[in-house]
C-alpha positions in Angstrom: 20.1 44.0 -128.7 19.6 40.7 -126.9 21.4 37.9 -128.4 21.6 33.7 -127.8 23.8 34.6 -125.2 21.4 36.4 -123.0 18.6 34.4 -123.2 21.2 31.5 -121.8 22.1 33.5 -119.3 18.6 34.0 -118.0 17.6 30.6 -117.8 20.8 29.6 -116.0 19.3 32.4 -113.2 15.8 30.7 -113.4 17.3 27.2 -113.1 19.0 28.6 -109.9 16.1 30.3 -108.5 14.5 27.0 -108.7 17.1 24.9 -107.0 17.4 27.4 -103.8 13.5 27.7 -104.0 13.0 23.6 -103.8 16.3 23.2 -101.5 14.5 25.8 -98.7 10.8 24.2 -99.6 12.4 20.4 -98.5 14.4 22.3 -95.6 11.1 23.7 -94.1 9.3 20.4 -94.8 11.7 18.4 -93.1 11.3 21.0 -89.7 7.7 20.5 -90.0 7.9 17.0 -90.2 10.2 16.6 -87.3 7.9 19.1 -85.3 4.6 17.0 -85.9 6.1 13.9 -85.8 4.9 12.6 -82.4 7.7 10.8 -80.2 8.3 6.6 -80.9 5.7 5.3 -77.8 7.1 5.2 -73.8 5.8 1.5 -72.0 5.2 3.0 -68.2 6.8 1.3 -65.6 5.4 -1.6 -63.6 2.5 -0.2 -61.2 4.5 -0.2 -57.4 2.0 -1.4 -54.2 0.8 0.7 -52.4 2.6 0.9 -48.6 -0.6 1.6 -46.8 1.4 1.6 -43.8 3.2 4.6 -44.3 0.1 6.4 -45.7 -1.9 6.0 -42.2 1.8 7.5 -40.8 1.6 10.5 -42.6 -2.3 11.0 -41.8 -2.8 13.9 -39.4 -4.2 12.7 -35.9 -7.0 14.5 -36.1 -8.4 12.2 -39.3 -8.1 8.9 -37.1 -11.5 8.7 -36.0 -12.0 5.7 -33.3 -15.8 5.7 -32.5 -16.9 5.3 -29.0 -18.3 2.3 -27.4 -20.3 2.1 -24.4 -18.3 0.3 -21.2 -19.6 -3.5 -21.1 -21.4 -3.2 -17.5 -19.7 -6.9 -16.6 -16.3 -5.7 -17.4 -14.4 -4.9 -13.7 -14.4 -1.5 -13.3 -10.7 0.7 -13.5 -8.3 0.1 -11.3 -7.3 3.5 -9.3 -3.7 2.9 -8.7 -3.7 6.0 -6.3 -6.3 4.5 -4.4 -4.1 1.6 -3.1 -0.4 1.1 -2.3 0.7 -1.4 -4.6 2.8 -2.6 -1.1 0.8 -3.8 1.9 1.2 -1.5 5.3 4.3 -2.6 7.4 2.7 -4.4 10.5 5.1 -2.1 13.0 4.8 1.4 12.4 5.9 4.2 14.6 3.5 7.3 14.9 6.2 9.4 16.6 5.9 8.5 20.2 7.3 4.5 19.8 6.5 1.3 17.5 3.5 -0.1 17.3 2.2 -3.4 16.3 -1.1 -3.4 13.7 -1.5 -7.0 13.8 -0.9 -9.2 16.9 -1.0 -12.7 15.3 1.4 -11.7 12.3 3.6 -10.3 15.0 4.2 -13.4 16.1 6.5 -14.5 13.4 8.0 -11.3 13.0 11.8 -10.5 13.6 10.4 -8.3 16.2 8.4 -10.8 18.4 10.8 -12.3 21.2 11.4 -16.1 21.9 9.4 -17.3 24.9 11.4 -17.4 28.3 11.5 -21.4 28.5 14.2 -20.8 31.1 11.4 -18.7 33.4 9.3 -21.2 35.2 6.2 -18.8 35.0 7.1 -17.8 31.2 7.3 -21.3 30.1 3.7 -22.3 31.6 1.7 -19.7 30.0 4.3 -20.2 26.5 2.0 -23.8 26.3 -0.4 -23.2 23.0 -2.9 -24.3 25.0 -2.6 -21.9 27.5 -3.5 -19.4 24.5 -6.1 -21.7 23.1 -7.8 -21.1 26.3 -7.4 -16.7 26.2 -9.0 -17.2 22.9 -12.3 -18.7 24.8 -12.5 -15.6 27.0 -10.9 -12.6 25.2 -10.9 -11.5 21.4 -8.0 -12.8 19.2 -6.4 -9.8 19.3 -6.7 -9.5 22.9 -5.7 -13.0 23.6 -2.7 -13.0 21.5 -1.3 -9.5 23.4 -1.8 -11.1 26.8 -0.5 -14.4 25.9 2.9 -12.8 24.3 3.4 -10.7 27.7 2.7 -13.3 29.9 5.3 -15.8 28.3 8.4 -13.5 27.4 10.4 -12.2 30.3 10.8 -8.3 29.0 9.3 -8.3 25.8 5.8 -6.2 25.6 3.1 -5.3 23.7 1.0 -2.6 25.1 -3.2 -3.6 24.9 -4.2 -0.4 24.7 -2.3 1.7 22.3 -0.1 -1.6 20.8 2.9 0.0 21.6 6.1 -2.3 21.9 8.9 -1.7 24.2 10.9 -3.5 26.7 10.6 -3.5 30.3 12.8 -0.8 31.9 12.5 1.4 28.5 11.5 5.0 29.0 8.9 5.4 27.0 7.6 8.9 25.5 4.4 10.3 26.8 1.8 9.9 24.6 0.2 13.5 25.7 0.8 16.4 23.7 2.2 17.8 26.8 4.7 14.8 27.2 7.7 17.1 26.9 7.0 18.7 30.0 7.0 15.4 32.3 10.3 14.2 30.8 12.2 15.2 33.6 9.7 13.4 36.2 11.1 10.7 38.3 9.6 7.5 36.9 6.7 6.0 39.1 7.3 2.4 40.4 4.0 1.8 40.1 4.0 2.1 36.3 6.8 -0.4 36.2 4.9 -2.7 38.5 1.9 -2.4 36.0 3.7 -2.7 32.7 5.3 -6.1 34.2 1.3 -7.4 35.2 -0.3 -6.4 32.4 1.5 -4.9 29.6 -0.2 -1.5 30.3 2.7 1.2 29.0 1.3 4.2 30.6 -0.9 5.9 33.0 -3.2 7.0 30.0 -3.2 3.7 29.1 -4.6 2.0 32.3 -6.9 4.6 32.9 -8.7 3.4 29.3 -8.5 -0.4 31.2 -10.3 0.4 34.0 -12.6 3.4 32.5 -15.4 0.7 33.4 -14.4 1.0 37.0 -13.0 4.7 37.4 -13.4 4.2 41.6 -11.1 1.4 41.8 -8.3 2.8 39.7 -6.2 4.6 42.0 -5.8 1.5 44.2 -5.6 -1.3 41.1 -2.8 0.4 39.5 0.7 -1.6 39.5 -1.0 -4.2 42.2 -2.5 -7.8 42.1 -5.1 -9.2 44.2 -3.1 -10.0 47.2 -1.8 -6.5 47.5 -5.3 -5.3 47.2 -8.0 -4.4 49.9 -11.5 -6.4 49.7 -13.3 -2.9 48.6 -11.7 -2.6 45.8 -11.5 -6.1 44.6 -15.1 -6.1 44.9 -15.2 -3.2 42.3 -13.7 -5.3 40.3 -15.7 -8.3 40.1 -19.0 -5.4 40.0 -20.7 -4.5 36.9 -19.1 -1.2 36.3 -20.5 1.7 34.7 -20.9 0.0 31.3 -18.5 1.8 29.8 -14.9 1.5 28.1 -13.4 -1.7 26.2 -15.1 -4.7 27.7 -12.3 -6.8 26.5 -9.6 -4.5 28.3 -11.2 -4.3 31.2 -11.7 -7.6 31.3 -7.8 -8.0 30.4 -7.2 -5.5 33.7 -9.2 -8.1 36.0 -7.3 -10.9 34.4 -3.6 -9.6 34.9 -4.5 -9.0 39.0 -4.6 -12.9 39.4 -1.1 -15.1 38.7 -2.9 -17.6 36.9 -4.9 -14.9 34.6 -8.5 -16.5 36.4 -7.7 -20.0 34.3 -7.9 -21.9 37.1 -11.5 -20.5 37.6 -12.7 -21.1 33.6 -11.2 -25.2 34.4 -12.0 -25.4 37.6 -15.9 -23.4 37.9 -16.7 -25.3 41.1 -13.6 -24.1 43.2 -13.7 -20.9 44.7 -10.9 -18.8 43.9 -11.9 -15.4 45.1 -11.7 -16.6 48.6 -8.8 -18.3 48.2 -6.9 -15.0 46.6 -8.7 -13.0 50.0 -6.8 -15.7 52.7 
């Protein structure tokens, strides 16, 4: 039979009911509030510039896009650098058969080019720059200058024809293809006669000086006007055939007198040519 003491009993039970009930109610409330609560506000950091720089490094090449312009027709057009040697050709070059000279008048000042022989009586009348001013009336520069050079320096030469440059008593290589096979052929004294009066270096050579007069060549080679007969000094002073270097042959002619027919070009009214005959 229930008494005081039960129903005491049952409401100390309910009072504890209550208190877990309200203790789990505030537990879950306080989760929830610290699950919605939304986080105290973050200030973003200051805005950084922008390194455009190392953007456009990072492009790919193919984005850069450089639109193309039409060449301005006064601008100079490109410069082919394999067109042209930066360096200018050496004046003395060798093909393979001896030196030669490209330019006479540069020649002149060269290393290469040998003092006039002032101690050469001859040498040191045709060294006089007037003496050249003079070749220069009669004979193209290049010409003049050639002749001028051999006349005045006792062994130095310059050849007119090919522009080969030796020394008198070199042996010289053939210019032929077929040189190698006339090596061993006793030098002619006539060609050392010729390369003193003229400068000539070779047969081939002389035969291109007197191509205008191919009768008279045989008996004009390594000789001067005294040592030749009236016939063929008369060849000479002829027309020719019209053919050949004018200013070769003409160089030829000059070389058979001593005084290179000066004497004639100062002197129009004295006759030489019979003088040279006597």
């Amino acid at each position: 039979m229930p008494g005081p003491c039960n129903t005491k009993r049952k409401k100390k039970c309910q009072s504890r009911r209550d208190k877990k009930v309200h203790s789990s109610q505030t537990s879950l409330d306080s989760q929830i509030d610290a699950q919605t609560t939304p986080p105290p506000p973050h200030e973003p950091d200051p805005p950084q510039p922008l390194n455009l720089g190392h953007i456009n490094d990072l492009r790919p090449e193919y984005d850069i896009h450089h639109p193309h312009e039409p060449p301005d027709p006064c601008d100079p057009p490109p410069h082919d650098l394999d067109s042209e040697s930066p360096l200018t050709a050496p004046n003395i070059y060798d093909p393979g058969n001896g030196p030669r000279v490209r330019n006479a008048f540069a020649f002149l000042s060269s290393f290469f080019s040998q003092p006039p022989a002032m101690d050469d009586p001859m040498c040191a009348e045709f060294a006089q720059e007037e003496i050249l001013q003079m070749l220069r009336t009669v004979l193209p520069e290049e010409t003049a200058i050639i002749l001028w050079y051999n006349k005045s320096r006792s062994t130095g030469r310059v050849c007119p024809s090919c522009r080969r440059l030796y020394n008198l008593g070199d042996v010289l290589p053939n210019l032929t293809q077929e040189g190698a096979k006339h090596c061993s052929e006793p030098r002619s004294p006539y060609l050392s006669r010729e390369q003193e009066i003229s400068g000539l270096c070779s047969p081939l050579c002389f035969i291109m000086a007197c191509f205008n007069h191919p009768t008279a060549i045989k008996t004009t080679w390594g000789r001067v006007a005294e040592e030749m007969d009236d016939y063929t000094w008369n060849l000479l002073n002829g027309p020719g055939v019209g053919a050949g270097d004018k200013a070769l042959s003409l160089l030829m002619k000059m070389t058979r007198l001593s005084d290179l027919g000066l004497g004639q070009l100062c002197l129009p009214d004295i006759d030489f040519d019979s003088q040279v005959k006597e």
